[in-house]
C-alpha positions as CSV (number, residue, x, y, z in Angstrom):
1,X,0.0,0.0,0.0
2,X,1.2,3.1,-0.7
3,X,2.1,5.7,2.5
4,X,0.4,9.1,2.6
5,X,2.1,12.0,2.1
6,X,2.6,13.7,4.5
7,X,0.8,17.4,5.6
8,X,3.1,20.3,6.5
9,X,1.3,23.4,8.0
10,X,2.5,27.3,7.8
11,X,1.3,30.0,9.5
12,X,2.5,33.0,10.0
13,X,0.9,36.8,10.7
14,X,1.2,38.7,7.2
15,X,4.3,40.1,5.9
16,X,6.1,37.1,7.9
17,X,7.1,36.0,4.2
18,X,5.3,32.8,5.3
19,X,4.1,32.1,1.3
20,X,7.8,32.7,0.2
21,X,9.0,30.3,2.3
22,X,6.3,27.8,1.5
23,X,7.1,28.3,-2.3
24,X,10.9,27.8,-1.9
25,X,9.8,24.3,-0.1
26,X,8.3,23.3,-3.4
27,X,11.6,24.0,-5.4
28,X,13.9,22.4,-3.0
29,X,11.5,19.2,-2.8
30,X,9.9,17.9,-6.3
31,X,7.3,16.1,-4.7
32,X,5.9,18.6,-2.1
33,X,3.0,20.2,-3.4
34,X,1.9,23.8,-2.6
35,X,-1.9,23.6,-2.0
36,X,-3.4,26.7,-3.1
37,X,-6.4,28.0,-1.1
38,X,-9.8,28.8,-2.7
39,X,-10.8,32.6,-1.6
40,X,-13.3,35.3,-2.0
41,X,-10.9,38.3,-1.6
42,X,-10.4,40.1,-4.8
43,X,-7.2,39.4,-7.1
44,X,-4.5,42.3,-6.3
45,X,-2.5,43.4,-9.2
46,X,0.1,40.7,-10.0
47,X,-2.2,37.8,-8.3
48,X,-3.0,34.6,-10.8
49,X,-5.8,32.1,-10.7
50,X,-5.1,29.1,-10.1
51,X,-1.8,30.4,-8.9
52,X,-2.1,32.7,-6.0
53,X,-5.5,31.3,-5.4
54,X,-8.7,29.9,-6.8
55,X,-10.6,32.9,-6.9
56,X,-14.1,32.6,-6.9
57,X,-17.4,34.2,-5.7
58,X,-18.7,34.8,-2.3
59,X,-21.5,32.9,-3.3
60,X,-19.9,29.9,-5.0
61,X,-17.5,29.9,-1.5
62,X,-20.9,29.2,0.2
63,X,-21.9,26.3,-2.3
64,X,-18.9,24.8,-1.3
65,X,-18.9,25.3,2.4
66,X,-22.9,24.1,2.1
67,X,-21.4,20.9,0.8
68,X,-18.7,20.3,2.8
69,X,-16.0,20.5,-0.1
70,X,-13.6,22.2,2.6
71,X,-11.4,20.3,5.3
72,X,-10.9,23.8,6.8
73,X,-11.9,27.6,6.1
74,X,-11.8,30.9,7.8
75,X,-12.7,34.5,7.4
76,X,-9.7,37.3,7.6
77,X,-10.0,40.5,7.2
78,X,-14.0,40.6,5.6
79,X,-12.7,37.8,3.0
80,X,-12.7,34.0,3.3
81,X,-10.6,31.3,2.4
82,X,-10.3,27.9,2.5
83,X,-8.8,24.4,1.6
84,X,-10.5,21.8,-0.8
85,X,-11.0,18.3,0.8
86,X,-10.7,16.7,-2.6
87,X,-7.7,18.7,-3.4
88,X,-5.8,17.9,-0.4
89,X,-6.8,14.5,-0.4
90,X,-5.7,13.2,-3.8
91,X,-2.3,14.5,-3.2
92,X,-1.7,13.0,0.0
93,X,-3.3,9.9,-1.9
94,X,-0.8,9.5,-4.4
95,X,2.1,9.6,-1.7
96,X,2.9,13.3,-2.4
97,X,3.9,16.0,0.4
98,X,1.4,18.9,1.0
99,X,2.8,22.0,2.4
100,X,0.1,24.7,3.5
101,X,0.1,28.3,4.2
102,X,-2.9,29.1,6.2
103,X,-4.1,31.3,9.6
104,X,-4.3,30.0,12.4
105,X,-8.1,29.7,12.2
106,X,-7.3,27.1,9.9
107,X,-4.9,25.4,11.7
108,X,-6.9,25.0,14.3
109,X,-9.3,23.4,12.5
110,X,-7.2,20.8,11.5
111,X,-5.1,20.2,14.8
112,X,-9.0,20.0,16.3
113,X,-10.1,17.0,13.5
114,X,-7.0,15.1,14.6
115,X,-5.3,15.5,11.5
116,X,-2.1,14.1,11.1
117,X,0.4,16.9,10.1
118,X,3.5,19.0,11.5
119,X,2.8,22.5,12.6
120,X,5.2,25.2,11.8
121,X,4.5,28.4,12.8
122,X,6.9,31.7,11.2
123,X,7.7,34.6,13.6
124,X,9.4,38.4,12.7
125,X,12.3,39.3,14.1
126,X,10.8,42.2,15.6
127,X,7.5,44.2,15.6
128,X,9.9,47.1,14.3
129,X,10.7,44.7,11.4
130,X,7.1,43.4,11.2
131,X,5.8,47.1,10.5
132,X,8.8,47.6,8.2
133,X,7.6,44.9,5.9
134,X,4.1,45.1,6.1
135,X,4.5,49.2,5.1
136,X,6.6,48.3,2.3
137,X,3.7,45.7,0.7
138,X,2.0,49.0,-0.4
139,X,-1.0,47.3,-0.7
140,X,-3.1,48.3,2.4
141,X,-3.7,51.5,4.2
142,X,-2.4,53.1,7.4
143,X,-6.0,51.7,9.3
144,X,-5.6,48.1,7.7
145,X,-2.1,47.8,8.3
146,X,-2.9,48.5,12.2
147,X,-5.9,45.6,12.1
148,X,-3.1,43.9,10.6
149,X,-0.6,44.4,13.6
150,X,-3.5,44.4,15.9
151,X,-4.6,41.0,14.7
152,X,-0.1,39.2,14.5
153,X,-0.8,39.7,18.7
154,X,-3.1,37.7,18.9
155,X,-1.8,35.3,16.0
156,X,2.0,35.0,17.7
157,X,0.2,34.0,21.1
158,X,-1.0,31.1,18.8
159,X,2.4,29.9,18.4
160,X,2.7,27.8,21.8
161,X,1.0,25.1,20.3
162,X,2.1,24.5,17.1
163,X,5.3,21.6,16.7
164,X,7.9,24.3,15.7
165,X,8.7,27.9,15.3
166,X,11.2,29.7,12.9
167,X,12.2,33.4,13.2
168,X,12.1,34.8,10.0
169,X,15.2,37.0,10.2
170,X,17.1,36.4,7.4
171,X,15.3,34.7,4.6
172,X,17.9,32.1,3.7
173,X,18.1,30.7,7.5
174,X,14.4,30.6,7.2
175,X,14.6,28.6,4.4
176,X,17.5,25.5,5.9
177,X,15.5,25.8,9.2
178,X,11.9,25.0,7.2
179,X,14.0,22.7,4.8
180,X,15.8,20.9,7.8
181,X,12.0,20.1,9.4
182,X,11.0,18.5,6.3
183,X,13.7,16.4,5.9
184,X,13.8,15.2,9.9
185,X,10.1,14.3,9.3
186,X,11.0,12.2,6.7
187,X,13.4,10.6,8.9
188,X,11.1,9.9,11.7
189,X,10.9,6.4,13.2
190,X,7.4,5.9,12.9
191,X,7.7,6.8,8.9
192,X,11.0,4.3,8.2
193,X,9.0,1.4,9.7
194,X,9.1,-0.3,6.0
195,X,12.4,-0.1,5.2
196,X,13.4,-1.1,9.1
197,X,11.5,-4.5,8.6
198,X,12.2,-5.2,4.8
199,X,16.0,-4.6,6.1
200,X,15.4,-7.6,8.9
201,X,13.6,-9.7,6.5
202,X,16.7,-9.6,4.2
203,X,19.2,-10.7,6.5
């Protein structure tokens, strides 16, 4: 039979360069998949369907919350988003890594349903840094950018439970940190199992 593969989780507050991170991942390991989220929020200049996201209509998001198509959704900032079951599922399904960049709302979710994955969450340096980056995004104003701060308080204090943390201080760290996760998970007792016993068997 063939394994699962397995379920990474990222969060992060925004303009942690969580989705950066996430995307490197899928470079660095050919068969870890980046799952991308369906949302309602509009497309920002630059953003791709079917790329970014699955954009799609507050009303079709409904249809598929109605019919429980996702294995976890939230609402941020007056916009939902959310993963598809199906999509998630036929990955892991064919033996392929999933890694996910999602709030912690979502996270939740899945940590709550038992759900067997590895939570990472990504931390600033600093909340001076954390401003920095958020101001230079350009792409909400002074009021949103405070929700935005407002809201990483509350998100950081999420942290405690999640199976590791990474401070996001220099990007390349970031990335052997996240890499070096991946590959200890791969390396985990539980998951050599097979090739302990077929090893014994062959003696």
């Amino acid at each position: 039979m063939k394994k699962k593969g397995l379920l990474f989780i990222v969060s992060a507050p925004s303009g942690t360069g969580k989705t950066t991170l996430c995307r490197a991942m899928t470079r660095i390991f050919p068969d870890l998949n980046f799952s991308i989220s369906y949302t309602t929020r509009p497309r920002r200049p630059g953003d791709k369907n079917g790329r970014d996201y699955h954009f799609i209509s507050p009303e079709d998001f409904q249809k598929m919350v109605a019919g429980g198509e996702f294995i976890e959704w939230a609402e941020i900032y007056g916009h939902r988003y959310g993963t598809s079951r199906a999509d998630l599922e036929s990955i892991r399904d064919e033996g392929r890594d999933v890694i996910l960049d999602i709030d912690v709302q979502g996270a939740r979710q899945l940590r709550d349903k038992n759900l067997p994955g590895i939570f990472i969450f990504l931390l600033p340096p600093s909340w001076k840094e954390l401003k920095r980056r958020l101001s230079n995004r350009r792409t909400e104003g002074k009021a949103a950018m405070e929700d935005r701060l407002k809201k990483a308080q509350g998100e950081m204090a999420e942290a405690r439970w999640y199976d590791y943390v990474i401070v996001n201080d220099k990007l390349e760290m970031a990335r052997e940190r996240l890499k070096a996760i991946i590959l200890a998970e791969h390396c985990r007792r539980e998951r050599m199992m097979q090739a302990m016993e077929n090893l014994i068997v062959q003696k």
